[in-house]
N, CA, C and O atoms as a GROMACS GRO file, in nm:
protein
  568
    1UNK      N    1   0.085  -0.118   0.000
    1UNK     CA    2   0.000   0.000   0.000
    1UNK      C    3   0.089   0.124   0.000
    1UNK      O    4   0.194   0.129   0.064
    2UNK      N    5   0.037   0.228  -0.080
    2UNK     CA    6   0.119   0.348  -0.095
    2UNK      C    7   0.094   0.422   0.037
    2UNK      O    8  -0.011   0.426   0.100
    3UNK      N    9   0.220   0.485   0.070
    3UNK     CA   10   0.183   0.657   0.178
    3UNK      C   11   0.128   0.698   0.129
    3UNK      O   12   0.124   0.704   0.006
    4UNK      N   13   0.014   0.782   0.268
    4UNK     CA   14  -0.030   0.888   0.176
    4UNK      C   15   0.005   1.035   0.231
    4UNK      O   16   0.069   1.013   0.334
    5UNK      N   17  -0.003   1.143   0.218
    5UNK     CA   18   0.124   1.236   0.273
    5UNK      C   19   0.058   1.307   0.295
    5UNK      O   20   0.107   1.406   0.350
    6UNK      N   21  -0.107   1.308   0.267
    6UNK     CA   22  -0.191   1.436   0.353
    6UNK      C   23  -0.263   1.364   0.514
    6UNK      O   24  -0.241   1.251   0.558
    7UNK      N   25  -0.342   1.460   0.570
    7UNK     CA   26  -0.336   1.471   0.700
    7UNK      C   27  -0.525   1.368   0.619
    7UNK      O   28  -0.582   1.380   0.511
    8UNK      N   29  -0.550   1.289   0.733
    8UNK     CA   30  -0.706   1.206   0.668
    8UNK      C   31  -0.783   1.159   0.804
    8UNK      O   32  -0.736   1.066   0.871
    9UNK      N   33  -0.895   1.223   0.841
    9UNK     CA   34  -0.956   1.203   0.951
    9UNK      C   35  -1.085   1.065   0.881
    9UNK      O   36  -1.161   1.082   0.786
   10UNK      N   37  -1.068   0.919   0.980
   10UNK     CA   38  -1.205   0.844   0.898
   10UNK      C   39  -1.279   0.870   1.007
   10UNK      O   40  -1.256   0.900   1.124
   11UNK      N   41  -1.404   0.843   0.917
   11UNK     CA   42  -1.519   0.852   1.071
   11UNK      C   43  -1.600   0.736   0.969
   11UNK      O   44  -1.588   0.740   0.846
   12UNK      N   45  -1.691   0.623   1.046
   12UNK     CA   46  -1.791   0.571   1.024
   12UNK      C   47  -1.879   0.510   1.077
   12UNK      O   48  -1.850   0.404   1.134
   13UNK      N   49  -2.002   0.554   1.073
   13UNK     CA   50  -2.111   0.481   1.194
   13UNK      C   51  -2.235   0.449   1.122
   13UNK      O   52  -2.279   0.510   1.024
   14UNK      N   53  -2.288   0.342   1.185
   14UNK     CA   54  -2.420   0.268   1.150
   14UNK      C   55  -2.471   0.255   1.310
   14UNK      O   56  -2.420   0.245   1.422
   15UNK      N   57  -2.606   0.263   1.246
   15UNK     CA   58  -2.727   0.262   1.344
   15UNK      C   59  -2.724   0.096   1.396
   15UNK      O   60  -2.687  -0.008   1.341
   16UNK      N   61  -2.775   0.124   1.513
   16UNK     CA   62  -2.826  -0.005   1.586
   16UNK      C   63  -2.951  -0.043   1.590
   16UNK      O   64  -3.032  -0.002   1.673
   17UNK      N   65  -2.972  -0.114   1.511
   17UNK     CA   66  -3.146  -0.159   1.506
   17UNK      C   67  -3.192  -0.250   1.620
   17UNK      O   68  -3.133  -0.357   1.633
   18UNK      N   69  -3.294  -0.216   1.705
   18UNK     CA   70  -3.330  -0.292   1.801
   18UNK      C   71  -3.358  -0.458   1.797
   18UNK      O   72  -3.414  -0.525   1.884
   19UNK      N   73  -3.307  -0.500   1.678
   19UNK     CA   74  -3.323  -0.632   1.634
   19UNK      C   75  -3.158  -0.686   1.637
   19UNK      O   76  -3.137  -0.806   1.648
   20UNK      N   77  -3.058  -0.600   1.629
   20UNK     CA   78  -2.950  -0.585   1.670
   20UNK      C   79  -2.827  -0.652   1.746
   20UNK      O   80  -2.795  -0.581   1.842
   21UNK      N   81  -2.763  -0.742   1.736
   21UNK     CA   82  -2.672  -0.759   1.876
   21UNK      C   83  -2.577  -0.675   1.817
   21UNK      O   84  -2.546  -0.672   1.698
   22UNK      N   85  -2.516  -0.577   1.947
   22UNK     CA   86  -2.418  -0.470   1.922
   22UNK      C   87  -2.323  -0.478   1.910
   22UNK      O   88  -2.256  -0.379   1.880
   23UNK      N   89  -2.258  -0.620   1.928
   23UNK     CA   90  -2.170  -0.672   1.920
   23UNK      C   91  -2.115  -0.747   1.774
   23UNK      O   92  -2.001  -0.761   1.730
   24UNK      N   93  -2.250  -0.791   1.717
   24UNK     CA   94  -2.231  -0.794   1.568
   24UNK      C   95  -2.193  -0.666   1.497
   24UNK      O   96  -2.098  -0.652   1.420
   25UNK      N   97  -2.266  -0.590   1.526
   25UNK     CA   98  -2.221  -0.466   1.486
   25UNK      C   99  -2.105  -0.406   1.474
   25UNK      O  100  -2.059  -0.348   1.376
   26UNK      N  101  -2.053  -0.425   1.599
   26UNK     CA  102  -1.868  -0.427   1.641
   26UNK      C  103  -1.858  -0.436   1.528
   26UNK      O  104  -1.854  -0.350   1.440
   27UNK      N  105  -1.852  -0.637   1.522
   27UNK     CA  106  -1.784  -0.690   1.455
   27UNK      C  107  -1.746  -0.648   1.290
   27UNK      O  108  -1.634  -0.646   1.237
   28UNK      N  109  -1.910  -0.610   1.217
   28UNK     CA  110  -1.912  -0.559   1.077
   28UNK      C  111  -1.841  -0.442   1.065
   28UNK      O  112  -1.790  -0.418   0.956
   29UNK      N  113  -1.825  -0.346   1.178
   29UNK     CA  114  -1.685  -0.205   1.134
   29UNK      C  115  -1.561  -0.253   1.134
   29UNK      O  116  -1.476  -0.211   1.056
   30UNK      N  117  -1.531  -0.371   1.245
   30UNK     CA  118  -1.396  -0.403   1.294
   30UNK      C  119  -1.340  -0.502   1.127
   30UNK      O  120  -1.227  -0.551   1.126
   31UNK      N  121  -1.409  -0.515   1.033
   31UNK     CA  122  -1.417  -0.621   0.997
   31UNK      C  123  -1.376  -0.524   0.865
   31UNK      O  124  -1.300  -0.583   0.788
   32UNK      N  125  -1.404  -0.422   0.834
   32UNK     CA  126  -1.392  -0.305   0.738
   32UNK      C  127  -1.274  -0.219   0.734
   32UNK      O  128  -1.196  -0.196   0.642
   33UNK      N  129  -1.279  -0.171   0.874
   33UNK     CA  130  -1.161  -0.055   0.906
   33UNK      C  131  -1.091  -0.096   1.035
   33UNK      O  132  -1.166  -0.157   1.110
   34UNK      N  133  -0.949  -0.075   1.089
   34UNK     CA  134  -0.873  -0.120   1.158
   34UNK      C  135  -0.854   0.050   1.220
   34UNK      O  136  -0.872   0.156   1.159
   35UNK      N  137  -0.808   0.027   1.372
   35UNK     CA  138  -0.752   0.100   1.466
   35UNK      C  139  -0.834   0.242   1.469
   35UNK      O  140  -0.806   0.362   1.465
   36UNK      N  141  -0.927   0.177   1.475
   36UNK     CA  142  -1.031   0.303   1.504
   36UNK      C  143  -1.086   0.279   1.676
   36UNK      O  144  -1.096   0.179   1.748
   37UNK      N  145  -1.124   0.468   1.703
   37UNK     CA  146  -1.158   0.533   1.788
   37UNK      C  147  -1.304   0.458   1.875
   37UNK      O  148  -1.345   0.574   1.877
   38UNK      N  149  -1.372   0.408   1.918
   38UNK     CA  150  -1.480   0.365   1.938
   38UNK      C  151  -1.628   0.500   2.041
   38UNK      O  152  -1.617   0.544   2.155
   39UNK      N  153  -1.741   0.526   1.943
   39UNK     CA  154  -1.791   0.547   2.030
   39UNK      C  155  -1.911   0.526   2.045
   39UNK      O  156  -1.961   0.580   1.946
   40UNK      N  157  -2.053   0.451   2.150
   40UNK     CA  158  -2.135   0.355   2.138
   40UNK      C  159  -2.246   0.473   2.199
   40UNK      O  160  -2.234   0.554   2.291
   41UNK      N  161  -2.369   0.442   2.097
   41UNK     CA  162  -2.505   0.564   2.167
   41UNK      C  163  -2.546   0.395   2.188
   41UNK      O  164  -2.493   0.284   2.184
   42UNK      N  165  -2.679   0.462   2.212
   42UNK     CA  166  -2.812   0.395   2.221
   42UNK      C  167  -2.847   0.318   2.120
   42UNK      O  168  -2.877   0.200   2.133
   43UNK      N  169  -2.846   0.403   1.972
   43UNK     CA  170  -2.895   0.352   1.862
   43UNK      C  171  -2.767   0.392   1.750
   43UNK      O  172  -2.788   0.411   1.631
   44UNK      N  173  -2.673   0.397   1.794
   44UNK     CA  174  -2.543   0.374   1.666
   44UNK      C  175  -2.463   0.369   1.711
   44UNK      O  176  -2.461   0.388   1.832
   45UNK      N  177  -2.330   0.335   1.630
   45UNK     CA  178  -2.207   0.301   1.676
   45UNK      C  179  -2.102   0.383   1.603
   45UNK      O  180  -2.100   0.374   1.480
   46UNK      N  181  -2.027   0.450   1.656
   46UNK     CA  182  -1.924   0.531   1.568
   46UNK      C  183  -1.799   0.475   1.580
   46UNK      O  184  -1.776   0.405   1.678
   47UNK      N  185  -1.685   0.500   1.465
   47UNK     CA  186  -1.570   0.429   1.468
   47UNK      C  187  -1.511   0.601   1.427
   47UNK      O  188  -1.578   0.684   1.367
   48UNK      N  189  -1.336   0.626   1.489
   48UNK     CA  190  -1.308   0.733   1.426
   48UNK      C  191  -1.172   0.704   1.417
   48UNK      O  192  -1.136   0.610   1.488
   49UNK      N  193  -1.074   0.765   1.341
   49UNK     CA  194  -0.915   0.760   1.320
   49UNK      C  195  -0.905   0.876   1.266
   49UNK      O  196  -0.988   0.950   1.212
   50UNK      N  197  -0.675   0.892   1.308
   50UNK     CA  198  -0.642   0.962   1.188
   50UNK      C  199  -0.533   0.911   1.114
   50UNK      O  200  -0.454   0.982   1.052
   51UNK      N  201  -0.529   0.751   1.120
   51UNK     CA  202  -0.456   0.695   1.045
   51UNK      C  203  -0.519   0.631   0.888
   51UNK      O  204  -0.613   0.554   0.871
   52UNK      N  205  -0.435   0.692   0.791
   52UNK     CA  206  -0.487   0.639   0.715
   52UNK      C  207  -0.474   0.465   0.632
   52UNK      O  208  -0.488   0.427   0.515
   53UNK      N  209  -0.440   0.396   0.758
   53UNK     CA  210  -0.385   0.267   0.751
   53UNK      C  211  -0.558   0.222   0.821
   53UNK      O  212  -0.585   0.102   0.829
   54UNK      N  213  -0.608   0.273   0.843
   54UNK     CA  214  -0.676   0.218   0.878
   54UNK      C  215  -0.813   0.178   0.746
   54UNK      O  216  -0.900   0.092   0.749
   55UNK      N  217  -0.788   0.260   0.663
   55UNK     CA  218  -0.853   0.177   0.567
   55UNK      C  219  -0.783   0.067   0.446
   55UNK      O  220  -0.814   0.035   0.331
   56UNK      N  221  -0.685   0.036   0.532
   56UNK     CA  222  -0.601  -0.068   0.501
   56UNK      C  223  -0.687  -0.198   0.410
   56UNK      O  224  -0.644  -0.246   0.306
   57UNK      N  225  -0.837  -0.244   0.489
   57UNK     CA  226  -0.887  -0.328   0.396
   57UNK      C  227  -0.926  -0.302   0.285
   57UNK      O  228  -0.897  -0.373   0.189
   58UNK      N  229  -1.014  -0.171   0.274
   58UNK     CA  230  -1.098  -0.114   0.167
   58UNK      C  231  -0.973  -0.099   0.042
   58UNK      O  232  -1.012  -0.130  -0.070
   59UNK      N  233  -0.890  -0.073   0.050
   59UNK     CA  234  -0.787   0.006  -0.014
   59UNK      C  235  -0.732  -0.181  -0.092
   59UNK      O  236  -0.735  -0.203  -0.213
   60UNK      N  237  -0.700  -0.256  -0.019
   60UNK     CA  238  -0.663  -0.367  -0.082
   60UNK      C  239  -0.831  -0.405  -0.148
   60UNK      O  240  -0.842  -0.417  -0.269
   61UNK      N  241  -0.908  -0.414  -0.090
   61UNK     CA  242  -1.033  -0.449  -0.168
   61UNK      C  243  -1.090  -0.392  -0.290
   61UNK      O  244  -1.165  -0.451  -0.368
   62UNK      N  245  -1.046  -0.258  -0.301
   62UNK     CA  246  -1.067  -0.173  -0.437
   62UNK      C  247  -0.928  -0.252  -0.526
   62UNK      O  248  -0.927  -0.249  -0.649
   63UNK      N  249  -0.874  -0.286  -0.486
   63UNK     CA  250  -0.786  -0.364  -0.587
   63UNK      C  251  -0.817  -0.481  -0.626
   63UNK      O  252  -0.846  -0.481  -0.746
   64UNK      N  253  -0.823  -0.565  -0.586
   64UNK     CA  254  -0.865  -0.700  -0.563
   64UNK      C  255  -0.963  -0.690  -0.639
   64UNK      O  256  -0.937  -0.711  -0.758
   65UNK      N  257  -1.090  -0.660  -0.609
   65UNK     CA  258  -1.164  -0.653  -0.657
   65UNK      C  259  -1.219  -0.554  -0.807
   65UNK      O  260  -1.331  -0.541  -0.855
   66UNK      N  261  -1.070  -0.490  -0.853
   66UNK     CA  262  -1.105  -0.395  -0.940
   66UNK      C  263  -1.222  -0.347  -0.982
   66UNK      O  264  -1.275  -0.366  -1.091
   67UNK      N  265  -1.285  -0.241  -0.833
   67UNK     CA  266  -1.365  -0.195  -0.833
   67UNK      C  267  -1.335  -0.020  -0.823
   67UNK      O  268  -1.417   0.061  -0.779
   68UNK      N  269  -1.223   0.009  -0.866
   68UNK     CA  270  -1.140   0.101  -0.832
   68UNK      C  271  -1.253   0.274  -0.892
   68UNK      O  272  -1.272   0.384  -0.841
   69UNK      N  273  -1.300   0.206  -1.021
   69UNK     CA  274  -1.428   0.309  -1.107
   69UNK      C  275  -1.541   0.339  -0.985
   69UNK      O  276  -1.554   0.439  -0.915
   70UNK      N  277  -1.592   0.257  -0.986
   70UNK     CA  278  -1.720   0.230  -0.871
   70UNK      C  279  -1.702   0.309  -0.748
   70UNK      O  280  -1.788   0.383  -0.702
   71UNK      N  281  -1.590   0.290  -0.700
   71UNK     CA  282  -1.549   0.407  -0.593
   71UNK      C  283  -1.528   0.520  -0.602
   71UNK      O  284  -1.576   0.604  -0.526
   72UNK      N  285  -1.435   0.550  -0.719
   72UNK     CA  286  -1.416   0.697  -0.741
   72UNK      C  287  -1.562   0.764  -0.761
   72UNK      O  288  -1.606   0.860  -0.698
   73UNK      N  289  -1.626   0.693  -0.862
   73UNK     CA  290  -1.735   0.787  -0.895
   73UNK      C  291  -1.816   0.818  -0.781
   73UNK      O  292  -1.878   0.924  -0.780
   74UNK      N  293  -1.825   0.719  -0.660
   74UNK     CA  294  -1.902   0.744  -0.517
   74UNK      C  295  -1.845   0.844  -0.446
   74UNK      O  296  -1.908   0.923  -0.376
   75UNK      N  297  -1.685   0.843  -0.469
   75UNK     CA  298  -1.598   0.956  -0.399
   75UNK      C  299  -1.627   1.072  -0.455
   75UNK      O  300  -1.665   1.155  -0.373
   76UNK      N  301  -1.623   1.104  -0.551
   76UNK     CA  302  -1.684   1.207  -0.660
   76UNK      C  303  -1.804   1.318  -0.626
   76UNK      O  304  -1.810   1.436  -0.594
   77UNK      N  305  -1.914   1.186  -0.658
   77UNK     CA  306  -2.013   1.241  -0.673
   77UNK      C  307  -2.035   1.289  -0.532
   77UNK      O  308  -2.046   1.411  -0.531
   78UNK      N  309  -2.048   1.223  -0.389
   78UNK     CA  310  -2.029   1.260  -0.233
   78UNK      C  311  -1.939   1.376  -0.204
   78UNK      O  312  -1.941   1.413  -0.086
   79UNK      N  313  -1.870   1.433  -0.275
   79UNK     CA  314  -1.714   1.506  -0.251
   79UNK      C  315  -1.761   1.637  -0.222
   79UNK      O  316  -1.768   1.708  -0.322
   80UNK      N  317  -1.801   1.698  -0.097
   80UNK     CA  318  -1.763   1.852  -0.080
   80UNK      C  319  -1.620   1.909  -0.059
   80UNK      O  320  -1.509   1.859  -0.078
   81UNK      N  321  -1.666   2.041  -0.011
   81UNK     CA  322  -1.509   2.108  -0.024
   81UNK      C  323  -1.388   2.024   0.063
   81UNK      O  324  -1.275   2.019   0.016
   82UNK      N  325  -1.418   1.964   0.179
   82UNK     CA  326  -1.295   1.910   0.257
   82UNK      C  327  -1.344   1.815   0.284
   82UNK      O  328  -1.290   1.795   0.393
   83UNK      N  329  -1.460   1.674   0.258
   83UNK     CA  330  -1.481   1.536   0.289
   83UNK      C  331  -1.556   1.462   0.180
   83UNK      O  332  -1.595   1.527   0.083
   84UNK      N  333  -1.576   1.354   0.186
   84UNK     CA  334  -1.654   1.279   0.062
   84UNK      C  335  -1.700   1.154   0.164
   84UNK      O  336  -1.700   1.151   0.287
   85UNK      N  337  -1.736   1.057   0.071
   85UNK     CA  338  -1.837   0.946   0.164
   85UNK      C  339  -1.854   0.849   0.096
   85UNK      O  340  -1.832   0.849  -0.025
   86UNK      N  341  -1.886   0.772   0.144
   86UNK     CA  342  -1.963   0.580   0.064
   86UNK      C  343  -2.060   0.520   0.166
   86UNK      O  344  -2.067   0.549   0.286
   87UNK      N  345  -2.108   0.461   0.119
   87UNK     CA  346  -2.191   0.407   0.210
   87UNK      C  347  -2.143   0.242   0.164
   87UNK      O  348  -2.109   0.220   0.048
   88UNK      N  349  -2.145   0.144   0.256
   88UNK     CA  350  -2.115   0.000   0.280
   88UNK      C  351  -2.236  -0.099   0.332
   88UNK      O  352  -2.328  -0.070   0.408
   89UNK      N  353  -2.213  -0.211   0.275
   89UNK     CA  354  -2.341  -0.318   0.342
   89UNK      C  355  -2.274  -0.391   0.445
   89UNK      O  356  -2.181  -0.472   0.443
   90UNK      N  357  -2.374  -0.321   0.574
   90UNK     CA  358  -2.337  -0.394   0.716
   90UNK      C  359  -2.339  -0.568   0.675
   90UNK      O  360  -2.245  -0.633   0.629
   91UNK      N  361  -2.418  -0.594   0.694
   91UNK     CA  362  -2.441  -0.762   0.641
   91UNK      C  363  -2.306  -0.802   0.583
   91UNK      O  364  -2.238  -0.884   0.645
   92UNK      N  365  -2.268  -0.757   0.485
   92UNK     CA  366  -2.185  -0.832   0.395
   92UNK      C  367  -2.032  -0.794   0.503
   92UNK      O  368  -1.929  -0.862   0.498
   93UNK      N  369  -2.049  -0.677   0.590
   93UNK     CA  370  -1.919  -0.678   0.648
   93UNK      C  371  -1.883  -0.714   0.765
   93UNK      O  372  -1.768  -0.690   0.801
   94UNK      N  373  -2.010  -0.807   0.884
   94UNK     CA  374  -2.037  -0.861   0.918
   94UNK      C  375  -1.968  -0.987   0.875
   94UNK      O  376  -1.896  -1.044   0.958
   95UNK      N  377  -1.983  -1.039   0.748
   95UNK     CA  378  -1.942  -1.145   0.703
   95UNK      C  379  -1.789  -1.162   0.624
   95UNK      O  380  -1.747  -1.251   0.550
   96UNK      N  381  -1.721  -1.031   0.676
   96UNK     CA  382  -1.592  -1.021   0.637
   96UNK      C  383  -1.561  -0.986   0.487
   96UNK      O  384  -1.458  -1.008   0.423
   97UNK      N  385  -1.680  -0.923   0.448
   97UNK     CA  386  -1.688  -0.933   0.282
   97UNK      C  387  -1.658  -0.764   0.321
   97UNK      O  388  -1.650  -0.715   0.433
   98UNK      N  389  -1.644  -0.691   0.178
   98UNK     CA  390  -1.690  -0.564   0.167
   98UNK      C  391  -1.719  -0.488   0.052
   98UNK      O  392  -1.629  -0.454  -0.025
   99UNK      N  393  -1.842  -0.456   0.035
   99UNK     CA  394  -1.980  -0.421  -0.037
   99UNK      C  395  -1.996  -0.262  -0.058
   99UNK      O  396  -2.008  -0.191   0.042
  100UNK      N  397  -1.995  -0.221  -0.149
  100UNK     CA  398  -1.993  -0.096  -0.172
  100UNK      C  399  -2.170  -0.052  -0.209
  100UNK      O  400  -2.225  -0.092  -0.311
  101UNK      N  401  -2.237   0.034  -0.106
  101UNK     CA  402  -2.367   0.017  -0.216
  101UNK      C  403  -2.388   0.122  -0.270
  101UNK      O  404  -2.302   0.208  -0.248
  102UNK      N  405  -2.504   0.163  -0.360
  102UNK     CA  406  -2.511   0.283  -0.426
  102UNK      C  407  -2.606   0.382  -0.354
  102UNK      O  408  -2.599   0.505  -0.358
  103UNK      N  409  -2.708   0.295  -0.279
  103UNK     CA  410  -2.815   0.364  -0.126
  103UNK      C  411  -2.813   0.297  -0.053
  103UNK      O  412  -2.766   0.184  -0.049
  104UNK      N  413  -2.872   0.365   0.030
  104UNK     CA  414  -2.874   0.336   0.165
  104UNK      C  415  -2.943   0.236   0.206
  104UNK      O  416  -2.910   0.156   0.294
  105UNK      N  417  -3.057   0.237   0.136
  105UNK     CA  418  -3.188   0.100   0.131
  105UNK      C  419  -3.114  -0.008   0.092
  105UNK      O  420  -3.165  -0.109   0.139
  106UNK      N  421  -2.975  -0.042  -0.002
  106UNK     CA  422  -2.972  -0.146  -0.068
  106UNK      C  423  -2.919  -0.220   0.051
  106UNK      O  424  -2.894  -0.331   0.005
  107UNK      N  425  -2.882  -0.220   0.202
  107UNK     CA  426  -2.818  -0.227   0.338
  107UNK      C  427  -2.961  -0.264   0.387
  107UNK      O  428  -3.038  -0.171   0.410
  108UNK      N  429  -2.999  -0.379   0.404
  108UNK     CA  430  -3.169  -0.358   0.496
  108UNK      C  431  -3.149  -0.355   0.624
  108UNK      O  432  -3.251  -0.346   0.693
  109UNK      N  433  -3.005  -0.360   0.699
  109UNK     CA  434  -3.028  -0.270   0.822
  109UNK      C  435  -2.969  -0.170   0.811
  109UNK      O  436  -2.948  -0.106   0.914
  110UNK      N  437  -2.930  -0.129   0.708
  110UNK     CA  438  -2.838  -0.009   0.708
  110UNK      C  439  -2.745   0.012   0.685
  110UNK      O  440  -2.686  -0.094   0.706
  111UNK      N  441  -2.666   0.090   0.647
  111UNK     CA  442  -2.575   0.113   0.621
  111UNK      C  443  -2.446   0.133   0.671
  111UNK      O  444  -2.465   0.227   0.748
  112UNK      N  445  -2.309   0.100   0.679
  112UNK     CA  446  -2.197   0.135   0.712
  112UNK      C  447  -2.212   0.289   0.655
  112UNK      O  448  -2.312   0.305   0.585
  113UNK      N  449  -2.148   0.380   0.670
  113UNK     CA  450  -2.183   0.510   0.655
  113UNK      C  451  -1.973   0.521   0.681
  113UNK      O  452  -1.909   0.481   0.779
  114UNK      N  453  -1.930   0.577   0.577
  114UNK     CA  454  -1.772   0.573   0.527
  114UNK      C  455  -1.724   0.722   0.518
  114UNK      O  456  -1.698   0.758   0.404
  115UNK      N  457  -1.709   0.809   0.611
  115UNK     CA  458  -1.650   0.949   0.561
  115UNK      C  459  -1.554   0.983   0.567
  115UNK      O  460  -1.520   0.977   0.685
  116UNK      N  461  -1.443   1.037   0.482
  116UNK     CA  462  -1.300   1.104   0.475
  116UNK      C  463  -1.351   1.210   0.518
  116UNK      O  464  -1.468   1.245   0.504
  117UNK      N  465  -1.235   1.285   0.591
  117UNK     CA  466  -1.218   1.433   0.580
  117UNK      C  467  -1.064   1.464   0.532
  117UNK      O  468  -0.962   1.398   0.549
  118UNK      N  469  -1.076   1.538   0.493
  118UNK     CA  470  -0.897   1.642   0.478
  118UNK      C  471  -0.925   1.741   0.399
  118UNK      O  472  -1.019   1.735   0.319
  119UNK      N  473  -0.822   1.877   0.417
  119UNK     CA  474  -0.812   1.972   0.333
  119UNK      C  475  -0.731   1.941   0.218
  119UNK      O  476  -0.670   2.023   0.150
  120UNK      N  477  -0.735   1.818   0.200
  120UNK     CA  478  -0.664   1.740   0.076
  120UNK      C  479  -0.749   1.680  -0.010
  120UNK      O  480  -0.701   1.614  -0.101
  121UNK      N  481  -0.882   1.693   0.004
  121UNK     CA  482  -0.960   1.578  -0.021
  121UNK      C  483  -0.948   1.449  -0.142
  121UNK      O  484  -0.971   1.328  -0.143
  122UNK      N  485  -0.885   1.575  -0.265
  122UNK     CA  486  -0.865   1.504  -0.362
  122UNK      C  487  -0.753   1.429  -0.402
  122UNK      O  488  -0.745   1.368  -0.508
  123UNK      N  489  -0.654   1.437  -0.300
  123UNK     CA  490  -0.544   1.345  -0.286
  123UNK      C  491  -0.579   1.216  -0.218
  123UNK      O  492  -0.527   1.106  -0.239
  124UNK      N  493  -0.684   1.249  -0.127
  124UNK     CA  494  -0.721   1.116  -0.059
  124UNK      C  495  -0.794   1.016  -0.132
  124UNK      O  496  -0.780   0.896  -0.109
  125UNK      N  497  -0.903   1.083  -0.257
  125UNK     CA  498  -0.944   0.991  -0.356
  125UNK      C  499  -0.831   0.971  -0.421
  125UNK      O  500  -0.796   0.853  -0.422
  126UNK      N  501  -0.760   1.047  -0.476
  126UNK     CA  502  -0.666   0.996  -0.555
  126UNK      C  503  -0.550   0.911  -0.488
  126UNK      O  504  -0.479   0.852  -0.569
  127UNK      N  505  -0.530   0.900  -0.397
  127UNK     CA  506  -0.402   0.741  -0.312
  127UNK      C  507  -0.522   0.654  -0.344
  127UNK      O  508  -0.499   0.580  -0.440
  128UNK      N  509  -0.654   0.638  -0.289
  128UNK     CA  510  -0.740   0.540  -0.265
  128UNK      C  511  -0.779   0.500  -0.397
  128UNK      O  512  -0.799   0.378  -0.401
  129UNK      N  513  -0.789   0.531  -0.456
  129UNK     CA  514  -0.854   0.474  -0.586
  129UNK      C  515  -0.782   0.537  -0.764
  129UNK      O  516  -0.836   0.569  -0.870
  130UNK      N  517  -0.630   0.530  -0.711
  130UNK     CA  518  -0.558   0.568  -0.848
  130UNK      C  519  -0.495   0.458  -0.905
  130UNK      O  520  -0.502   0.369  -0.821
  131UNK      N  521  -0.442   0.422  -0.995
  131UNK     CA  522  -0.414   0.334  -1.078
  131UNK      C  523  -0.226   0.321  -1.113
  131UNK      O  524  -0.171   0.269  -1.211
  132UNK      N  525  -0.137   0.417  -0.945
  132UNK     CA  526  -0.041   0.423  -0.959
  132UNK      C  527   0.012   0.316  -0.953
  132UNK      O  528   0.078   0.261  -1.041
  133UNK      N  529  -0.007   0.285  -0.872
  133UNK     CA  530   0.042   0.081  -0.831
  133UNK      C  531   0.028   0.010  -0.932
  133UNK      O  532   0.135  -0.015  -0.986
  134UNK      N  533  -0.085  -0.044  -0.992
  134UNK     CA  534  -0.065  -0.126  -1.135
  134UNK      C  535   0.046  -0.098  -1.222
  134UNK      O  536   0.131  -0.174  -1.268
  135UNK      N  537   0.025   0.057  -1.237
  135UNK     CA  538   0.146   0.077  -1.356
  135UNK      C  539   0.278   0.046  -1.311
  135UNK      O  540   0.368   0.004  -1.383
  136UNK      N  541   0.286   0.073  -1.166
  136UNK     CA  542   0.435   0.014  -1.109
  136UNK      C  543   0.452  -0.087  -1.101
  136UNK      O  544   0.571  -0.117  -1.102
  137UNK      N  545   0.349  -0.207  -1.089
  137UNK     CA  546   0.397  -0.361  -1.050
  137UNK      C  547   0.369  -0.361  -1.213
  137UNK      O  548   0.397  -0.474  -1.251
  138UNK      N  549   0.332  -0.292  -1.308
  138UNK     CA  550   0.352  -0.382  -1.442
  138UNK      C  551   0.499  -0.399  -1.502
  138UNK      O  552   0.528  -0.501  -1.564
  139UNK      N  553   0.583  -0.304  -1.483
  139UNK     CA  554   0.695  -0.285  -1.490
  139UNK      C  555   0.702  -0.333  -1.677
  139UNK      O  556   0.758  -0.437  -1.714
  140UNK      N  557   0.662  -0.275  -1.735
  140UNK     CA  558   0.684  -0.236  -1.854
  140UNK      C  559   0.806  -0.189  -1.913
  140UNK      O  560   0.843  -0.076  -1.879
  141UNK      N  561   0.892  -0.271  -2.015
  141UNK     CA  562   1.002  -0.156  -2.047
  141UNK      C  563   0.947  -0.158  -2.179
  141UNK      O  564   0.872  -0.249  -2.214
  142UNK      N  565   0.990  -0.033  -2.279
  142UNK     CA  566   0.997   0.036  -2.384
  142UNK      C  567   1.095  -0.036  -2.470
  142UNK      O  568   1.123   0.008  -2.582
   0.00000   0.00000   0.00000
């Protein structure tokens, strides 16, 4: 995984549905993003960092899964002046998978809820979802 050399606050929280064990819940953030902040309401769960290692899975999973388009355009289109967003299927990350959706409904308990911040913003889409790495492990000569 590349450095990335701007400053990147994550935050992400999903609701707790009273049908819920909160502990599954844990499990579907812990299962997404690493070395995050923990903080638990009533009815959601927040995760926060300012490492950007902590989206250590997502970042190998946009590869892997060359889903690298699919993201940007979510990073994109979500992108204000200093944060952007995705939304994720609890269920599927729960199950160690990770699911990018396009709403919020497509999550039937909801959503993982995925936000960057930085006054970098567009460096942070661009480490996360650029196409520098391929061209380096292709190692092409002329």
């Amino acid at each position: 995984m590349r450095s990335l050399d701007v400053d990147c606050k994550i935050s992400a929280y999903c609701t707790i549905n009273a049908s819920e064990d909160v502990n599954k819940v844990r499990t579907s953030l812990s299962n997404v993003l690493t070395d995050m902040v923990e903080k638990l309401t009533e009815d959601s769960l927040t995760v926060n960092s300012n490492n950007y290692e902590s989206l250590t899975k997502i970042y190998e999973t946009i590869r892997s899964r060359r889903s690298k388009s699919a993201y940007r355009k979510h990073l994109l289109r979500n992108m204000t002046q200093d944060s952007t967003w995705f939304y994720l299927n609890k269920q599927a990350a729960f199950a160690d998978a990770i699911a990018l959706c396009d709403e919020a409904d497509e999550s039937p308990l909801g959503p993982i809820t995925v936000v960057l911040r930085s006054k970098n913003i567009e460096d942070v889409i661009d480490w996360l979802v650029s196409d520098i790495e391929d061209l380096q492990s292709s190692n092409i000569d002329f």
